[in-house]
N, C-alpha and C positions, 0 to 999 in steps of 0.2 A: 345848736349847730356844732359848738365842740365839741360836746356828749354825742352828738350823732357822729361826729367825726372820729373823736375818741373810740367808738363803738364801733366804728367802720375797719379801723386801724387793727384793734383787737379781736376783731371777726376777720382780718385778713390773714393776720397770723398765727390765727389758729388751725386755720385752713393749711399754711403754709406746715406749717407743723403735725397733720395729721398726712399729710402728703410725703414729709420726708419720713413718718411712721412708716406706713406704707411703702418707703422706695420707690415712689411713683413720680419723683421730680425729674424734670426733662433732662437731659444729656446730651453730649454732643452726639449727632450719630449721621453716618453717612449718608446718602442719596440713593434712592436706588439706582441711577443713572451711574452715578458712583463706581458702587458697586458691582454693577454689569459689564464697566470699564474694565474693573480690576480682574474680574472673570476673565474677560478677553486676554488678557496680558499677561495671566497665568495660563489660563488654556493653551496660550503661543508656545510660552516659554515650555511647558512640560513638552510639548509636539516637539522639540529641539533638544532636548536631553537628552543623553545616552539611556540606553533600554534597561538600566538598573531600577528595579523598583522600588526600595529600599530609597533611593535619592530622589524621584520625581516625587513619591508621597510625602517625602521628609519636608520637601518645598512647599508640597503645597498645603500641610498642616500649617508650617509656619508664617504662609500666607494669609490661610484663611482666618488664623486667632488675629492677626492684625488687622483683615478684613473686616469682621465684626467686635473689635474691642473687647476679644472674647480673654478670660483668666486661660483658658487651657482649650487647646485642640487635638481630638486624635482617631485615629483608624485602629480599630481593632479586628483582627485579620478572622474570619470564617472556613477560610478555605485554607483545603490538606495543601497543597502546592503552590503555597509562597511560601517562600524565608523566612516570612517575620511572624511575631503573636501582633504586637502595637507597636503605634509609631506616634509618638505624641510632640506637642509644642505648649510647654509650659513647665511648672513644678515638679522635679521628679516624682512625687506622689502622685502625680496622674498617671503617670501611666504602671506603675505597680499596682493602685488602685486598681485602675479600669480593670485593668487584665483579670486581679482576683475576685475582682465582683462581677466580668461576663461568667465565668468559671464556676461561680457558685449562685448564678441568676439566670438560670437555665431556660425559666418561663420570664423573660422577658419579652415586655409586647413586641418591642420592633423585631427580635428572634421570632417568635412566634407567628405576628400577625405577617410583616416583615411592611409595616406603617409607619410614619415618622410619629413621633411624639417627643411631646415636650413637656419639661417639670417646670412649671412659672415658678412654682415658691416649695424650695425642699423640705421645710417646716414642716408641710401639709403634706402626710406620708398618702400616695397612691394607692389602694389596695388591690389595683390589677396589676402593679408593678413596684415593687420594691426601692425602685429608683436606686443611687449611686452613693454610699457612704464615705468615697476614698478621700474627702476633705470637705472638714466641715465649712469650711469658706465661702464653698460653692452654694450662690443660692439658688439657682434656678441653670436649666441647660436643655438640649436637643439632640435625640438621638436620631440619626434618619439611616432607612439600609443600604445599605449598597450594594449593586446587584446585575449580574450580566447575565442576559437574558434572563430564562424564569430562575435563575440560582442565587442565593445570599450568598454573598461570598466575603462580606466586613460587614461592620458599623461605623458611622461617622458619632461624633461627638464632640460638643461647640459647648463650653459653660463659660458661666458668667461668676462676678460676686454681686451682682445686683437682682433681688427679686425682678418677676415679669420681664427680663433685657429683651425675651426674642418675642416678634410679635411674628402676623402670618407670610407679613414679607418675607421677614428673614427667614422662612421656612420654605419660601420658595426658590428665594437665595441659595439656602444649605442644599436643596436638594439638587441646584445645578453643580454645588460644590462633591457633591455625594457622586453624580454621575459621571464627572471628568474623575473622580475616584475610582470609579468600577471601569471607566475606559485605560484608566494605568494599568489596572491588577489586567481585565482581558488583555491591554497590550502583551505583558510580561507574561500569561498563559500560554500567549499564541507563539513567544519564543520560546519560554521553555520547551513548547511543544515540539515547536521547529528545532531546537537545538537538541532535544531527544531522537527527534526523527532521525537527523544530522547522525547524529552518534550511534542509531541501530542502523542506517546506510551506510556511515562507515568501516562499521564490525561489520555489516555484510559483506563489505565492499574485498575486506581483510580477510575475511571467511574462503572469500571466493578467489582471491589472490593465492590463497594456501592450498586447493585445493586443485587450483590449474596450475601451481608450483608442481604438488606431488603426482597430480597427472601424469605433468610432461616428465619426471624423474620416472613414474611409471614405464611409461613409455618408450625413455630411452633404456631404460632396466630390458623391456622386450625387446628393445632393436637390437640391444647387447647381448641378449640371451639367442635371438633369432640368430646373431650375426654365429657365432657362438657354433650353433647347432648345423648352419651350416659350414662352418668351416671345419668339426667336428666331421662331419658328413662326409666332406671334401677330402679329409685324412685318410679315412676310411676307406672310401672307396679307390683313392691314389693308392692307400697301404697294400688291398688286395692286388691293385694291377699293379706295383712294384714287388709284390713277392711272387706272381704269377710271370713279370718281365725276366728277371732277376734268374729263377730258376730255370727259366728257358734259355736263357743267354749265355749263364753263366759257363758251362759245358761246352757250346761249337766254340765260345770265343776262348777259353781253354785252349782245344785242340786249337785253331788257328794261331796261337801265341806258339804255342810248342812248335806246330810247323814252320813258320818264320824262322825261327832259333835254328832249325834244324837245315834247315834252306840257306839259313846267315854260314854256318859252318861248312856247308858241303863248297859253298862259293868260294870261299875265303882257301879250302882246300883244291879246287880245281880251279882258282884261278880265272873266274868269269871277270867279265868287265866292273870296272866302277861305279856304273852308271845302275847295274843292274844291284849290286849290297847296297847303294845308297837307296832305291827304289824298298826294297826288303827294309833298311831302318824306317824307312817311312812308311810302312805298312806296319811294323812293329809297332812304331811310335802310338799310331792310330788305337790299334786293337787295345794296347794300356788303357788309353784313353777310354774304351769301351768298357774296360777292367772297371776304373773308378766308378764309372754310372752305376753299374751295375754292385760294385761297391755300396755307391748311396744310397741305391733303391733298397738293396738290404738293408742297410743302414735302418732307410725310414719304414721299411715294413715292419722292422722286430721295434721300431719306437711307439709305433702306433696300438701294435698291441701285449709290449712287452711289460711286463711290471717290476721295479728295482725293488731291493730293500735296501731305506735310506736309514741314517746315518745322520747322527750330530756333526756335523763339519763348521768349519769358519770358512768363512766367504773369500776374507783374505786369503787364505793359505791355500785356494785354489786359483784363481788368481797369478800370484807367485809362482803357483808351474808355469801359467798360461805365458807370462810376463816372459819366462825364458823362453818360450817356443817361439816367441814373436817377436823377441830380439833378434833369433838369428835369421828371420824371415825376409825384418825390413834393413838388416845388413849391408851396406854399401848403399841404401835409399837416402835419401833427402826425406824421409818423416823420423819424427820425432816423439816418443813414447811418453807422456804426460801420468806420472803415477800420483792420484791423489787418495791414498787409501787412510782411513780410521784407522788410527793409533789402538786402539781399542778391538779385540775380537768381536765379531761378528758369526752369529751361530744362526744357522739353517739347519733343516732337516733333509736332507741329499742325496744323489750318488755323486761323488767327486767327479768322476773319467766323464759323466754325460755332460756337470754342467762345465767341464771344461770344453768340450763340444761346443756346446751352445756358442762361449763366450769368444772361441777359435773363429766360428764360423763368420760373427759378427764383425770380430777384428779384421778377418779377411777382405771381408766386403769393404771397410772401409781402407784400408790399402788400397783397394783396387778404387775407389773414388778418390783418391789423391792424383790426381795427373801427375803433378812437378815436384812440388816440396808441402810440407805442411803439417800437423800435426795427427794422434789421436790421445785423447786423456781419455784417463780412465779411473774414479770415482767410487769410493762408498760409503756410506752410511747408514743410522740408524735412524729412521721415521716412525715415530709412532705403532710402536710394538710389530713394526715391519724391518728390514731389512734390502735397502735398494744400493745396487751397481747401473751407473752409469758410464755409457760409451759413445763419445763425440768425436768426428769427426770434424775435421776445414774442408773435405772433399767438395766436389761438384754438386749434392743437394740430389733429392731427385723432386720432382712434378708432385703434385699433387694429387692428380688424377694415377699415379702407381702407389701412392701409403695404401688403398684401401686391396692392394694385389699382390703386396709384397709378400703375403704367407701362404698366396696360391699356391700349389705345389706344381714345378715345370715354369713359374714364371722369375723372370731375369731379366734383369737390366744390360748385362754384362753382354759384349758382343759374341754373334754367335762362334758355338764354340771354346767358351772363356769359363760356361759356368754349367750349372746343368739344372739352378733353378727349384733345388732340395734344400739348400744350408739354413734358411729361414724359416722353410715347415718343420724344418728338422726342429729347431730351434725353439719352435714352440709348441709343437708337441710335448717336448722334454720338458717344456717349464709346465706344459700344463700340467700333467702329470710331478711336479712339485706343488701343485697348489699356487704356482705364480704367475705374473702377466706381465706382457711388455707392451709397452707403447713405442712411439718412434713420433720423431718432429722434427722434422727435413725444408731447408730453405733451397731452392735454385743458387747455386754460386757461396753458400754460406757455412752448409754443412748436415751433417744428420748428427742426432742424439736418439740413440737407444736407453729407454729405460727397465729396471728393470727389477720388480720388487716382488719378495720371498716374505714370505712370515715367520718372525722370528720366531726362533726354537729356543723353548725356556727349559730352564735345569731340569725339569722334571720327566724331560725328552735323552737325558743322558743314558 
């Protein structure tokens, strides 16, 4: 009986001993209920991550080696459009390894077939598969694919250091672990996707922004050009019936100036009534008055189609005539002459006499929109290889509905009588014919500003 017992004992341990040869001695190992818990509770946790891919697989390699008591866990990436090569949870050897051995294991079965398989014992070399070199530690492990829709797009890999660790459970395990892998990567596809889409609808969106920008610059370019050609047009045709008025006129209202004069002295010598020379100055008075229109209308015919030869001039230094002429204008007035002129010369290409014209005519208008007291400044500077004068008024403003009338030719604000509704086509005829433009920007009650800019003339214009 002790000999059989003896015998019992040393046949148990030898048992015991060819078992731990083998690696085949039990271990602790989880349940599959377990298991499927822990499934649940990362499948959660990833559904609740920010959409980084990089972070949810980092999680859940790290889960999964802890899930299976595994030495090392990791994703090795398939596809052109992720961020990453691998993501592993264990030894840095693993994943330098892994990486250089998909790279140079090209016919591997799960690549190839795209089937899970598993090495029980890395001893025992494969010869349909090369199996993993990157540590000799590893003794057995699982490669399974992963794969959205019919596409490979990673591998999973689960090693152990114990021969046989994974049996077919865990292979059914890994492969749910494999497939909440491939619903990351499709997650993070479908934003990248979206967030490319995002990005070519944007630039469309930017495209399309810049293109209804240069439209409407288009656009206003032809309303500028139209406005342009007709006010061009407008000149023109004023220009012929002021040189056509102008010559007809000019002659009987001659002789009737000369007869007045002639009529004023015969009276004065035979002694007519008072009533009757005061009647004669006001018939004078009138005919002058016809003198000047007829004045302007020449004036604007020979503008319209006269051509100057200009001249290097400074801006200031005409200006400075006009300054005197319009001193002794507003003489005993309550306005107030504002000179804010550039220290600095200022050089146009010009005829001086016209644009003093211009600048007369302007100043005029705004004296006559001062009712009581008030001022006008007058402004100049250099802008960007241009050359601008400006003229502001405190007067009364005009409406809004007259800026877009004011270079009509015959149209006035000024009560009838007061003006004859030339001095502003005049005015810009003359600049056109410089090559420059005026704008104007007029409040009700606040005032008007004329502006008014030339292009500068460079030394080379001397």
């Amino acid at each position: 009986m002790r000999a059989s017992g003896k015998k019992k004992i040393n046949s148990t341990e030898t048992s015991k001993a060819k078992l731990k040869d083998l690696d085949l001695e039990s271990h602790h190992q989880k349940t599959k209920f377990e298991v499927l818990s822990a499934l649940i509770k990362i499948s959660t946790a990833i559904g609740f991550m920010p959409t980084g891919l990089k972070t949810s697989l980092q999680f859940l390699v790290d889960e999964t080696k802890k899930l299976f008591d595994a030495y090392g866990c990791a994703i090795f990436s398939l596809a052109g459009n992720v961020n990453f090569d691998v993501i592993f949870s264990g030894p840095t050897d693993i994943g330098r390894g892994l990486l250089k051995d998909f790279k140079n294991t090209p016919k591997c079965l799960v690549v190839r077939d795209e089937l899970p398989f598993i090495a029980q014992d890395t001893s025992r070399k494969d010869k349909k598969c090369k199996g993993f070199e990157f540590d000799r530690k590893v003794k057995s492990y699982a490669c399974l694919p992963i794969s959205t829709g019919n596409k490979l797009v990673g591998v999973l890999v689960v090693s152990s250091l114990k021969r046989r660790a994974f049996a077919q459970d865990h292979l059914e395990l890994m492969l749910s672990v494999a497939t909440l892998a491939a619903s990351v990567i499709q997650r993070a596809q479908l934003f990248y996707k979206l967030e490319e889409e995002k990005r070519r609808l944007e630039k469309a969106n930017e495209e399309i922004n810049k293109l209804n920008t240069d439209l409407e610059a288009k656009i206003e370019d032809l309303k500028e050009a139209q406005n342009q050609i007709i006010q061009t047009e407008k000149l023109a045709v004023a220009g012929r019936l002021a040189a056509g008025v102008a010559h007809e006129v000019n002659n009987p209202i001659g002789i009737i100036i000369n007869r007045i004069e002639c009529l004023q002295s015969e009276a004065q010598e035979k002694g007519v009534s008072e009533d009757l020379i005061k009647d004669l100055g006001t018939i004078g008075k009138y005919a002058h008055r016809i003198t000047k229109i007829v004045e302007d209308l020449a004036i604007f015919s020979r503008t319209t189609y006269s051509e100057s030869v200009f001249t290097r001039i400074d801006i200031n230094d005409v200006l400075t005539d006009v300054f005197f002429l319009v001193e002794q204008k507003i003489r005993g007035k309550k306005i107030r002459l504002i000179k804010k002129i550039n220290p600095e010369s200022l050089f146009v290409m010009g005829d001086s006499g016209r644009l003093e014209q211009v600048f007369i005519n302007i100043i005029d208008n705004a004296i006559h929109a001062i009712s009581d007291n008030g001022s006008i400044t007058v402004s100049t500077r250099a802008e960007k290889k241009c050359i601008q004068t400006e003229i502001s008024d405190s007067g009364t403003g005009m409406p809004e509905e007259h800026l877009n009338k004011i270079y009509d030719p015959f149209f006035s604000t000024k009560e009838v009588g007061k003006g004859t509704g030339l001095g502003l086509p005049i005015s810009q005829a003359i600049l056109t014919d410089h090559n420059a433009s005026i704008g104007v920007d007029s409040r009700i009650n606040k005032g008007t500003t004329f502006t008014i800019t030339f292009p500068e003339a460079s030394e080379l214009n001397k």
